[in-house]
N, C-alpha and C positions, 0 to 999 in steps of 0.2 A: 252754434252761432259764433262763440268763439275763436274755436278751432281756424271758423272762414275768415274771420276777420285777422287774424294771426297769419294765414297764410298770404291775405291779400297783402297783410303790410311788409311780410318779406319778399313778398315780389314787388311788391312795389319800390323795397330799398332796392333790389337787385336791378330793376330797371333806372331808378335813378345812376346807381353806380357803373351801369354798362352806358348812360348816357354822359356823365363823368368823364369816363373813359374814350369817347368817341371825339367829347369837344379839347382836349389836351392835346395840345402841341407836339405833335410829330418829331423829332431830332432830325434838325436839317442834315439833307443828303450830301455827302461828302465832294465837292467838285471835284475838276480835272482841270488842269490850267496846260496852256502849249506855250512856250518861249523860245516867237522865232528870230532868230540872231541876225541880222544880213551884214555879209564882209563884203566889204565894198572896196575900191581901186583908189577913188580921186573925191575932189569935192563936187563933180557933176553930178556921180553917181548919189551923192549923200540927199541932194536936194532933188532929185528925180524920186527917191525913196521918200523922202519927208513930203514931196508933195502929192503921191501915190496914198502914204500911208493919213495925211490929213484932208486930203478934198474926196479922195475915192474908199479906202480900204475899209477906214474906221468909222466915218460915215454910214455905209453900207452893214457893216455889223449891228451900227447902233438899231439900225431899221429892221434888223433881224433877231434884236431882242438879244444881243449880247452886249452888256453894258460896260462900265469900268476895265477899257482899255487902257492899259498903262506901255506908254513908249520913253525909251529911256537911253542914254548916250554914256561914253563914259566921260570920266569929268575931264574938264584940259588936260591936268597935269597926266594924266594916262597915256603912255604907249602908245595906247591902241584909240585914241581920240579922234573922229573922224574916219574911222577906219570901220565902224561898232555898232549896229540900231538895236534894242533890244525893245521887241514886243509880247505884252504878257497879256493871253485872252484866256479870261473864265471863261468854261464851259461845262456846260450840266453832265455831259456824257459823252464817250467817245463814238456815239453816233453821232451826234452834234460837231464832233469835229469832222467826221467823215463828209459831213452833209455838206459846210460851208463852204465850197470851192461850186456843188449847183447850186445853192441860193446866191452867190454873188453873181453866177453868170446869165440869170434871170433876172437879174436887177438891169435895168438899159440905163440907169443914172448912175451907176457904178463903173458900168461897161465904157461911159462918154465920159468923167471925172477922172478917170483910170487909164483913158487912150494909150498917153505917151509910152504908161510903164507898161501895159497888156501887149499891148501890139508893139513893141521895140524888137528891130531886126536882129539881127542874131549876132552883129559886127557893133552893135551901138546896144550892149544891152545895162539895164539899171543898174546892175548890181554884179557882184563875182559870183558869191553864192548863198544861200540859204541855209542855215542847221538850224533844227528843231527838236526841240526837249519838249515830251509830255510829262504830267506829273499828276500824282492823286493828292489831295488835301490830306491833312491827319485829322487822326481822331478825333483831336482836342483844338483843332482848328480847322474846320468844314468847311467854311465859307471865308471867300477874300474880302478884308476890311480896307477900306479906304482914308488914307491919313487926310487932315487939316490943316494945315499951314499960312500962317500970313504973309512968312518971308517968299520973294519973289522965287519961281521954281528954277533958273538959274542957280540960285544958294544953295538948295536943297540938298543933302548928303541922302542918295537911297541905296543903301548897304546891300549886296547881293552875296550870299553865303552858300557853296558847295561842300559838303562834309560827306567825303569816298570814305569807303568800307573794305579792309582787309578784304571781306568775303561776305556773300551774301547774307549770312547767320550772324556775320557780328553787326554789318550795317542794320538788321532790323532791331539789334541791339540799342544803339545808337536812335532810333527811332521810336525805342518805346521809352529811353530817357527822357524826350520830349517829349511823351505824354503822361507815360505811368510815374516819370522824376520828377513832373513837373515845370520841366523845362520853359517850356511856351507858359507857365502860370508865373514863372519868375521874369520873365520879358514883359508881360502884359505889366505886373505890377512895380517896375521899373516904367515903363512909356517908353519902350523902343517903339509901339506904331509899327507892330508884325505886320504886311501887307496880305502873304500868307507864309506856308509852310507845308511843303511839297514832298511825298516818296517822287523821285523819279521812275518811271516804268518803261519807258524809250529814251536813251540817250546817250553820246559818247562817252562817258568815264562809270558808269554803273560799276557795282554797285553807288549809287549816293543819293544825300536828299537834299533839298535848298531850302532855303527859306529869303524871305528879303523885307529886311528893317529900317525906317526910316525917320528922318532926322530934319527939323528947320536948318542948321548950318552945321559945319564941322567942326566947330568950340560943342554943339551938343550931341554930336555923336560920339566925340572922343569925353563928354563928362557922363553920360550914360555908360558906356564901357568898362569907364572907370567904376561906375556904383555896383556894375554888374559883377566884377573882380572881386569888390569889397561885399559881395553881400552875402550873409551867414547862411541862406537855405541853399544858395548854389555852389559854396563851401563844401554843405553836407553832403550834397546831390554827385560833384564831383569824384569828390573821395572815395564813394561806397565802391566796393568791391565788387558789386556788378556792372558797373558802368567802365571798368578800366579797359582804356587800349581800344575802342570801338570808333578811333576815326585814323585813316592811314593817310589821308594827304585834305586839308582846308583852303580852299581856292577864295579870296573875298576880293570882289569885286564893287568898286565905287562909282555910282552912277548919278544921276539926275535925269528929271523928268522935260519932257522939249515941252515946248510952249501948248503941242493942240495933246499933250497928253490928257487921261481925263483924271488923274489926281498928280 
C-alpha cells in the first residue's frame, strides 16, 4: 500500500509539473518589421502620400490586424526634408508581408480611400519611387515598443541608426554586442525609448542592422547621448577585445513622427 501511494504522489508531482510547464509563458516570437521609404519630386507628391498613407494605407492595415504603424519625415533642418516618408510596419512573418498587398485589395474601403494614389496615371504618379528594408528583431528585443510622450510630435527627436559591417562575420559580431554586450540593456536602462532593433535581411547597404531611438525633444536626445558616453558598463562593453572594429560606416538619421502616425 505503500509502495502505491508513493507512486501515486510521484505522478502526481510529475503531472503538476508538466502542467507548470504547459501554463508558462512562451518567449515572444521574434518579429519582422519592413521600412518603406518613398522619394518623392515636389510637395504634391508629399501630400498625395500622406493622404494615401492616413485615410487609406494605415487604416486598412489597422483592419487587418497590424497595429503600431509608425510614419516618420525627416526633421526641417535635413537635406532631404520633404523629399523623405519613412514607414515602419510590424509584421509577425514574412508570409504576412507577402500577404498584404491581397488583403488590401479585398478591402473596397481601401480600394475608395486610396483612389487617387491606386489608380494615378502613369504621367501624374504619387511618388518617384519606393525602397524597402526588411528586418528581424533581435534576440533581446523581439517585439516593437512604443514610446510615450507629452511634447507635441512636431518636437519629437526619433533617432534612426544604421551600423554596416566590414563583412557579413563581423556585422553578426556587432549584433551579438547588442545582445550577449548588453548593448540594448544599457539603452533601456538609460531611457532611450528603443522603438526596436532590427538584423536587416533585404536591403541596400547589407551587411547592417538598425535600430530607432527616441526622444521628447533635442535638448533630450542630445542629454541621453551624453549619459550614454559617460556610462561605466558601455565603457567596459566597448573596449573589450571582442567587440573591436565591427562597424565599417554608421548612417544616423533624424526623424519625427507626422501627425496620423500611431506613436
Amino acid at each position: 500500500m505503500r509502495n502505491i501511494l508513493k507512486k501515486k504522489t510521484t505522478l502526481l508531482s510529475l503531472l503538476l509539473c508538466l502542467i507548470t510547464l504547459s501554463t508558462q509563458a512562451a518567449p515572444p516570437k521574434r518579429e519582422f518589421y519592413q521600412i518603406k521609404l518613398y522619394h518623392l519630386k515636389n510637395k504634391d507628391q508629399e501630400n498625395r502620400v500622406d493622404a494615401y498613407l492616413k485615410d487609406a494605407y494605415i487604416p486598412a492595415l489597422h483592419k487587418a490586424g497590424i497595429k503600431n504603424i509608425g510614419v516618420f519625415k525627416p526633421v526641417a533642418t535635413d537635406t532631404s526634408a520633404g523629399k523623405l516618408i519613412y514607414v515602419l510596419i510590424p509584421i509577425k512573418s514574412l508570409d504576412q508581408l507577402v500577404s498584404i498587398p491581397q488583403t488590401l485589395n479585398k478591402d473596397a474601403a481601401y480600394l475608395a480611400a486610396g483612389k487617387d494614389y491606386i489608380d494615378a496615371e502613369y504621367k501624374n504618379a504619387p511618388y518617384a519611387r519606393i525602397q524597402s528594408t526588411v528586418l528581424r528583431a533581435f534576440e533581446n528585443s523581439p517585439m516593437l515598443k512604443t514610446p510615450t510622450f507629452s511634447t507635441p510630435k512636431s518636437e519629437r527627436i526619433y533617432e534612426l541608426r544604421s551600423y554596416e559591417g566590414h563583412t557579413e562575420k563581423i556585422h553578426v559580431n556587432k549584433v551579438k554586442q547588442f545582445n550577449a554586450g548588453n548593448e540594448i540593456g544599457i539603452f533601456d536602462r538609460l531611457g532611450f525609448n528603443a522603438v526596436f532593433y532590427g538584423e536587416v535581411i533585404s536591403g541596400a547597404t547589407m551587411p547592417n542592422l538598425m535600430y530607432l531611438t527616441t526622444f521628447s525633444d533635442k535638448a533630450s536626445r542630445d542629454a541621453h547621448w551624453k549619459s550614454f558616453s559617460d556610462d561605466a558598463e558601455w565603457g567596459k562593453v566597448k573596449s573589450m577585445p571582442e567587440y573591436q572594429n565591427n562597424v565599417s560606416k554608421n548612417i544616423t538619421l533624424f526623424l519625427y513622427p507626422t501627425d496620423y502616425s500611431d506613436y
